[in-house]
RODO-2510 file (C-alpha; in nm, 4 decimals, decimal comma):
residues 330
     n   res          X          Y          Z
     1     x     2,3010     1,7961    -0,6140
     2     x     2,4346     2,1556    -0,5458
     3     x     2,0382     2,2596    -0,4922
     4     x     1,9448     1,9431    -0,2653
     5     x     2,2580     1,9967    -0,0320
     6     x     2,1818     2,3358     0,0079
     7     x     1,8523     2,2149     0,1860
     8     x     1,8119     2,2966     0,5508
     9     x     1,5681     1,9823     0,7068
    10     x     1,3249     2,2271     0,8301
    11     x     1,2403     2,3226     0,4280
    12     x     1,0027     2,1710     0,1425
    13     x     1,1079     1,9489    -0,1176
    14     x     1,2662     2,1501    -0,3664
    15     x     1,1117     2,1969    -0,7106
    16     x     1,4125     2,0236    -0,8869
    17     x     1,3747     1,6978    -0,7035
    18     x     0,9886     1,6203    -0,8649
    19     x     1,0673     1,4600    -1,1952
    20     x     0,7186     1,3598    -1,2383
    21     x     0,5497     0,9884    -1,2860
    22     x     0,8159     0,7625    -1,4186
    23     x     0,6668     0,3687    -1,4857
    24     x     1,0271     0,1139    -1,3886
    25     x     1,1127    -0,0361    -1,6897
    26     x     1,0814    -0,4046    -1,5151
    27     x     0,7465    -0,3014    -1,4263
    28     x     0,4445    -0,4396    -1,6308
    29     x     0,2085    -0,1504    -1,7625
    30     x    -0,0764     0,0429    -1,5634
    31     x    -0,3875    -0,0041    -1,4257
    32     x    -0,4688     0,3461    -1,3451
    33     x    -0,5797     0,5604    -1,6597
    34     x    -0,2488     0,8382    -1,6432
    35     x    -0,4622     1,0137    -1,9482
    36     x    -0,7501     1,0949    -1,7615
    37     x    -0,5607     1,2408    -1,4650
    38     x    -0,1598     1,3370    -1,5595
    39     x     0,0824     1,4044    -1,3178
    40     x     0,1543     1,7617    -1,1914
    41     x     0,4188     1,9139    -0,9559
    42     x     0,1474     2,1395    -0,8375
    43     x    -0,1706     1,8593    -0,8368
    44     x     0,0757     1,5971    -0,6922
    45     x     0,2054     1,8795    -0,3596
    46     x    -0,1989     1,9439    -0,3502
    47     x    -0,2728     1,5596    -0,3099
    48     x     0,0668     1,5456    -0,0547
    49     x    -0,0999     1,8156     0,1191
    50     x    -0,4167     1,6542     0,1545
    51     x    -0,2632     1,3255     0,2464
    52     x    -0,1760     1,4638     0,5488
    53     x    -0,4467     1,6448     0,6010
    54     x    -0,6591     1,6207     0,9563
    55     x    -0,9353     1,8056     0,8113
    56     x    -1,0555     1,4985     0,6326
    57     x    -1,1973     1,3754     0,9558
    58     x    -1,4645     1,4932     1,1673
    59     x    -1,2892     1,6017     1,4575
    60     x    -0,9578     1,7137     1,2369
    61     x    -0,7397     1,4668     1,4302
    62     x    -0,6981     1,1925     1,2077
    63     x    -0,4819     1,2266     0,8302
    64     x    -0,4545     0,9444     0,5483
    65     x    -0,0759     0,9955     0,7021
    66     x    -0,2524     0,8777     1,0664
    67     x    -0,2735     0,5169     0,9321
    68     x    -0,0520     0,5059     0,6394
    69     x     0,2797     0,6059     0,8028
    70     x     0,5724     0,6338     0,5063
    71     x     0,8214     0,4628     0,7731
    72     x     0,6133     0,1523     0,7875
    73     x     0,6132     0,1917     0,3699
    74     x     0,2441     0,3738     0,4689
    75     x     0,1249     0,1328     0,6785
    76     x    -0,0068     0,1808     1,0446
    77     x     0,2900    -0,0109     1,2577
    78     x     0,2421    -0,2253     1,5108
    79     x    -0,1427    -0,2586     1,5321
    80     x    -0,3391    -0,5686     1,4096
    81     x    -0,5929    -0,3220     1,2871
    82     x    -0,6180    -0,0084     1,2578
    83     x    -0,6688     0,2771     1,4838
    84     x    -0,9043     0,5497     1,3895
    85     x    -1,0711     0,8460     1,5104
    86     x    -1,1573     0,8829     1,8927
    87     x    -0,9242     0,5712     1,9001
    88     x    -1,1770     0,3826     1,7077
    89     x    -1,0621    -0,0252     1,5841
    90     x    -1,1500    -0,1007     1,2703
    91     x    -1,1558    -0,4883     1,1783
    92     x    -0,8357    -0,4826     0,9406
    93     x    -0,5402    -0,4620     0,8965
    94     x    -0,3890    -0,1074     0,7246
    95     x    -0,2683    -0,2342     0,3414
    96     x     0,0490     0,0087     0,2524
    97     x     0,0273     0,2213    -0,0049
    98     x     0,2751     0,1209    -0,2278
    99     x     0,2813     0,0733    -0,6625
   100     x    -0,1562     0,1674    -0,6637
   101     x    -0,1062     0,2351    -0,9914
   102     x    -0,0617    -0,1644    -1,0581
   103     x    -0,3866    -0,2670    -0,8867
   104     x    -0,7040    -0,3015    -1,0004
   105     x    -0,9370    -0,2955    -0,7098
   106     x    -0,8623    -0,1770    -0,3466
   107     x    -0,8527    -0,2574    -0,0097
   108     x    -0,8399    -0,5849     0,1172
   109     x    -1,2224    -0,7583    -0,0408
   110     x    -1,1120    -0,5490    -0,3358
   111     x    -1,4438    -0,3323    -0,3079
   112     x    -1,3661    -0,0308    -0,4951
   113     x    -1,2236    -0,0189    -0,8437
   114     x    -1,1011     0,3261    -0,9167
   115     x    -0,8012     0,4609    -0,7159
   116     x    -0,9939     0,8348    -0,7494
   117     x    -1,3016     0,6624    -0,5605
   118     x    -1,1180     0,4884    -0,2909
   119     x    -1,0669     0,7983    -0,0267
   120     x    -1,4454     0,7821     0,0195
   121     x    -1,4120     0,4778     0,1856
   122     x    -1,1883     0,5856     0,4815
   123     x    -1,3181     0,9626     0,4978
   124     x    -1,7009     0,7920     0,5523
   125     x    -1,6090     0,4844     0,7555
   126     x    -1,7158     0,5423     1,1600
   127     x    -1,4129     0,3454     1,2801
   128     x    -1,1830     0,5764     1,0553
   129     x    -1,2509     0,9427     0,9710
   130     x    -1,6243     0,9390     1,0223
   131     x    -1,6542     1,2716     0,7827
   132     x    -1,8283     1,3695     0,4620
   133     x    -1,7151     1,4593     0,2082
   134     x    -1,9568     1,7660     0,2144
   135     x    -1,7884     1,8345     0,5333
   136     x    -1,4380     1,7905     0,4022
   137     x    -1,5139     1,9971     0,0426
   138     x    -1,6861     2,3116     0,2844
   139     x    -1,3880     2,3108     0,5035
   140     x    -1,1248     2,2669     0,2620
   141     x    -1,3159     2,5519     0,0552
   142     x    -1,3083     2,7800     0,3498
   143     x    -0,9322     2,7200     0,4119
   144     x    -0,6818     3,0099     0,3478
   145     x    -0,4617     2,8283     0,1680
   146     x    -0,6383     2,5498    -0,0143
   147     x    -0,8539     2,7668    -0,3114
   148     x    -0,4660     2,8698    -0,3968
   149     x    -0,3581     2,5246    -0,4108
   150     x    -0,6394     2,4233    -0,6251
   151     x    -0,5976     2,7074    -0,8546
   152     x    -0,2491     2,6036    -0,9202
   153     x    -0,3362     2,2552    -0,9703
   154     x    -0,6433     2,2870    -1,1403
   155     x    -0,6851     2,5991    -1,2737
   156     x    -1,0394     2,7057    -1,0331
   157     x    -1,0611     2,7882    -0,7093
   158     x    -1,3521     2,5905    -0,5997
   159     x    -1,2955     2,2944    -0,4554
   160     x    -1,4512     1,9923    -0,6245
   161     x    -1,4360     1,6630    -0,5336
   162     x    -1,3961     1,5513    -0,8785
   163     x    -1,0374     1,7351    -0,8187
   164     x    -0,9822     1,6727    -0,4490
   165     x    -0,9842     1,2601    -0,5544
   166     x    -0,7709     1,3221    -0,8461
   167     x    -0,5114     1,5000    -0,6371
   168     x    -0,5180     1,2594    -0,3541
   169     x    -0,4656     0,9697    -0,6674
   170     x    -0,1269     1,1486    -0,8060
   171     x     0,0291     1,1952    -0,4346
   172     x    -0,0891     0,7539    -0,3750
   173     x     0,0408     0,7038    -0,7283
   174     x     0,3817     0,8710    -0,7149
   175     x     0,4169     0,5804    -0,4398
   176     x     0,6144     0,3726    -0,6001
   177     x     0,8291     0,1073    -0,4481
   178     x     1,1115    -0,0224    -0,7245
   179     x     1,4395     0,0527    -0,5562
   180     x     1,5231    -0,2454    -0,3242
   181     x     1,7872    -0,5265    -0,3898
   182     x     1,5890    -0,7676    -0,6165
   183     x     1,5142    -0,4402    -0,8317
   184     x     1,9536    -0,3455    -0,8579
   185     x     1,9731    -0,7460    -0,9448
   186     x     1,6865    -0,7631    -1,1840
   187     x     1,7940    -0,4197    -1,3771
   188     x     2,1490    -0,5280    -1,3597
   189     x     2,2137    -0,2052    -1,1576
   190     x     2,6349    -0,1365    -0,9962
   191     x     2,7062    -0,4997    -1,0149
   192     x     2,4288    -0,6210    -0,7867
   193     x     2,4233    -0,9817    -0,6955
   194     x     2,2143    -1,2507    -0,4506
   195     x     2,4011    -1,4022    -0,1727
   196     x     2,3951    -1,7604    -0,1826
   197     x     2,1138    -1,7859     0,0609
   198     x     1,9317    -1,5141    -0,1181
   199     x     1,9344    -1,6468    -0,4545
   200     x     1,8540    -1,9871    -0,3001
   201     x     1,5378    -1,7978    -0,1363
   202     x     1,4264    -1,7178    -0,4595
   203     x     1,4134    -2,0061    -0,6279
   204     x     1,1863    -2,1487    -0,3160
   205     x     0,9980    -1,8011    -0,3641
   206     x     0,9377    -1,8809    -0,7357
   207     x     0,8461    -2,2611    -0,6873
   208     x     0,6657    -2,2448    -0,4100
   209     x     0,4695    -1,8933    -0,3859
   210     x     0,5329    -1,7205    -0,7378
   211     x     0,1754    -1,8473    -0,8562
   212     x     0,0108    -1,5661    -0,5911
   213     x     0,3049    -1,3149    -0,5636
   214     x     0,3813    -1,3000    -0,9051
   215     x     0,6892    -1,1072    -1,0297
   216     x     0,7719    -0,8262    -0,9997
   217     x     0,4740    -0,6661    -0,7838
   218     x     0,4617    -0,9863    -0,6006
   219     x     0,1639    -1,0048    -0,6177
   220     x    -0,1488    -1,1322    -0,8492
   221     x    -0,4007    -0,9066    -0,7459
   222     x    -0,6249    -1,1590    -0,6710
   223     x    -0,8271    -1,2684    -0,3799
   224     x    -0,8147    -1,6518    -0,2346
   225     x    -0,8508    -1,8054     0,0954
   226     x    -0,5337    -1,8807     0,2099
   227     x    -0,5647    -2,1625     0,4762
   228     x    -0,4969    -1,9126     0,8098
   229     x    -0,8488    -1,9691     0,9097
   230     x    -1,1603    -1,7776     1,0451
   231     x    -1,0805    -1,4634     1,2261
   232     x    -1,1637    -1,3102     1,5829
   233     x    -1,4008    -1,1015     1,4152
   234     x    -1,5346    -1,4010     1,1459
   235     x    -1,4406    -1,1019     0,8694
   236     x    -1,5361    -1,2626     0,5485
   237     x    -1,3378    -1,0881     0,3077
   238     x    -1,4591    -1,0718    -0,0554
   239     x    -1,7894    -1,2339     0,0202
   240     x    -1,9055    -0,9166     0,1669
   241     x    -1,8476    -0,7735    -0,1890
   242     x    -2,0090    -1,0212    -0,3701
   243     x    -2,2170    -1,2039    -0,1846
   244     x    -2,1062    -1,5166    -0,3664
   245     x    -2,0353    -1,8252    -0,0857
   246     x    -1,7232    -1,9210    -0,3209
   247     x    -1,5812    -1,5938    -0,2004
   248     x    -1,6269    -1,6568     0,1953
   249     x    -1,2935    -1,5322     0,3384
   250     x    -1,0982    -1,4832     0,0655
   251     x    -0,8804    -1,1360     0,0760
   252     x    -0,6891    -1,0125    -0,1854
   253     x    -0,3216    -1,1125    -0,2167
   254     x    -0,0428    -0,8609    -0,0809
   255     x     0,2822    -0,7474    -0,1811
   256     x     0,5941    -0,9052    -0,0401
   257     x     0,7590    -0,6302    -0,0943
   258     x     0,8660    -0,4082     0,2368
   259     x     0,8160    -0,7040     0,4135
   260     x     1,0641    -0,5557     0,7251
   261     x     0,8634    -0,2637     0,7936
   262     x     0,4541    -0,3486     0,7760
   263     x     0,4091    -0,6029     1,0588
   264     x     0,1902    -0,7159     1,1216
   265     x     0,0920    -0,9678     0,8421
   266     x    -0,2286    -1,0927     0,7098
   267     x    -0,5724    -0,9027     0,6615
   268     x    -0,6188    -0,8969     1,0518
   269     x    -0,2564    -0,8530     1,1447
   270     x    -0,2357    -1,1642     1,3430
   271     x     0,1177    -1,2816     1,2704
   272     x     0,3619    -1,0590     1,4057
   273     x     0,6808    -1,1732     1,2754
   274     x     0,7510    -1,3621     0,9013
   275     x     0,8821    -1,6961     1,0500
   276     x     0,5589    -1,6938     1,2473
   277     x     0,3891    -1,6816     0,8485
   278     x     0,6134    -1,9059     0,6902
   279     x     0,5471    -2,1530     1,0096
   280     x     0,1784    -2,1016     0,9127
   281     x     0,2288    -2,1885     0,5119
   282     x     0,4814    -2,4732     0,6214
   283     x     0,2620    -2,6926     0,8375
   284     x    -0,0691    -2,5142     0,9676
   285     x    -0,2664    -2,4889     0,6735
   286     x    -0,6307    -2,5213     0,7569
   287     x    -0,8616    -2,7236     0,5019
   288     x    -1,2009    -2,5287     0,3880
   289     x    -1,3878    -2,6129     0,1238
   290     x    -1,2765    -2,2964    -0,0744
   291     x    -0,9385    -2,3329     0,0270
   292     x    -0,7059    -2,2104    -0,2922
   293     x    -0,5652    -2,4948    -0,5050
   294     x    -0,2135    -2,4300    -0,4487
   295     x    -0,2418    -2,4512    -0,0873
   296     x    -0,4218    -2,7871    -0,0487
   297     x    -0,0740    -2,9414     0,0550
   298     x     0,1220    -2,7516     0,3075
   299     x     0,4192    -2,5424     0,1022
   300     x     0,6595    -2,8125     0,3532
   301     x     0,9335    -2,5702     0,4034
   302     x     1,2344    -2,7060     0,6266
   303     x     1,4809    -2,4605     0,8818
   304     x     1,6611    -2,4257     0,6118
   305     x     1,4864    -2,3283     0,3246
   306     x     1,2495    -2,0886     0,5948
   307     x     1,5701    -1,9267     0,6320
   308     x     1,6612    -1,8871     0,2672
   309     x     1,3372    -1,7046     0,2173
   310     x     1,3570    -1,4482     0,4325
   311     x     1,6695    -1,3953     0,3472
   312     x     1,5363    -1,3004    -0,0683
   313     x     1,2212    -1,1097     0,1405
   314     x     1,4492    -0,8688     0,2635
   315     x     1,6211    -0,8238    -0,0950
   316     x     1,2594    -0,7047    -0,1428
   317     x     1,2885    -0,3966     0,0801
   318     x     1,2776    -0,0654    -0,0271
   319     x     1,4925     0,1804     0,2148
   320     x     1,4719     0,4187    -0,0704
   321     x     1,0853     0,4214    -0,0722
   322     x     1,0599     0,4927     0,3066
   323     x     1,2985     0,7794     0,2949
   324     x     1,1824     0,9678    -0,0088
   325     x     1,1549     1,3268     0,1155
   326     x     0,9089     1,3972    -0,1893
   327     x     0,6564     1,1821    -0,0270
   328     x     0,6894     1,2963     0,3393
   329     x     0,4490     1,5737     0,5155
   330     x     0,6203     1,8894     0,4227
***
């Protein structure tokens, strides 16, 4: 504590506060293979580094940080879809980056399956960095400081992109969000309790939306249509991935964790505030033919009961996660 205090702001995350991976012991086990890429102070700083990194782009304006902002638990704030280079809209919403090492496919139709693949996704995409990663390798290469970092890391100088995607993985895996209220109550942490309303909340939660968001990721990983409707932009989710009609706009289920700070909600950010969502679940469910089982009657929530759920969502919050100096641009 001594060390930490003795911080200024202004200076890097000292080497005694990087304690390495650590899985929560509520936590079910891994998807991402830890064997084939272990966590290192210096590969994790390299992949922090790189995170925040403007060269990824083709202009060197726009960072992973751009759109993934660690005050909005690494989400882009405030915009229904993201913002890319040149000011550029893409058609969804930004997903936080929060417990990756849970999930086994990304992004919101679930189209890539390795966490060390899915970089290549925003680095190539028009709308985001518009870059290759030819470009991004020879620049990186011919950067003062990153053959150092690499060497540390990785034990070569050259720049690979084998090792560039396995550093960006440990900085998105050492994202891990397991320190809000329900967490204290579920560990048994200090004495930690639910209010009334909050324990009332999550019953509801359990009953009436724990066959999606199951416990304690809050979410399934899986993809269903959820009865908002078609989009501005007719996005059709999953079926883009597989082609398969039963999959016409179904998008993979999201956390409910960190609920406060990642408005707005939904694939194409079109509800800005929860009641407006739980108003949507309650009595505006729209009937498709693919529309998920559990949602074929609305989830009939009254004023009070709407209430009681938000107040367990914002046991689900994380304050710790969004301040964790190890995980901010340094």
């Amino acid at each position: 504590m001594i060390a930490i205090i003795a911080c200024s702001k202004d200076e890097p995350v000292k080497q005694s506060l990087f304690a390495g991976f650590k899985k929560p012991a509520h936590f079910p086990g891994l998807s991402y293979n830890l064997s084939g890429n272990p966590v290192t102070k210096e590969a994790f700083e390299l992949g922090r580094k790189l995170f925040y990194e403007p060269r990824l782009s083709r202009n060197n304006t726009i960072s992973c940080g751009s759109c993934h902002i660690q005050s909005s638990a690494f989400t882009q704030h405030g915009h229904d879809v993201s913002h890319g280079i040149d000011d550029r809209l893409g058609k969804r919403n930004s997903p936080p980056i929060m417990n990756l090492a849970w999930m086994p496919t990304f992004m919101w139709d679930g189209g890539v399956f390795d966490l060390d693949l899915q970089p290549i996704v925003p680095i190539t995409t028009h709308e985001e960095m518009d870059e290759s990663l030819v470009n991004v390798i020879s620049k990186l290469q011919a950067h003062a400081d990153y053959p150092g970092l690499f060497k540390k890391a990785f034990g070569t100088e050259q720049v690979t992109t084998a090792n560039f995607m396995k550093a960006l993985s440990q900085f998105m895996i050492m994202c891990v969000s397991a320190e809000s209220k329900y967490d204290s109550v579920m560990q048994q942490i200090n004495g930690a309790a639910f209010t009334e309303a909050e324990a009332a909340g999550y019953k509801l939660v359990q009953q009436k939306c724990g066959s999606c968001h199951k416990e304690p990721l809050f979410t399934d990983n899986s993809f269903r249509n959820n009865g908002i409707g078609i989009g501005a932009n007719n996005d059709k989710g999953r079926y883009e991935i597989t082609l398969n009609e039963a999959d016409q706009y179904k998008f993979k289920v999201p956390s409910l964790r960190n609920l406060a700070y990642t408005a707005p909600y939904m694939h194409d950010g079109r509800f800005i505030r929860l009641d407006a969502v739980l108003d949507q679940y309650s009595d505006n469910i729209r009937h498709t033919p693919n529309l998920d089982p559990v949602l074929q009657n609305n989830l009939a929530l009254s004023v009070t009961e709407k209430q009681q759920v938000l107040a367990f969502l914002n046991t689900l919050n994380d304050k710790n996660f969004i301040n964790n100096k190890l995980l901010s641009e340094q």
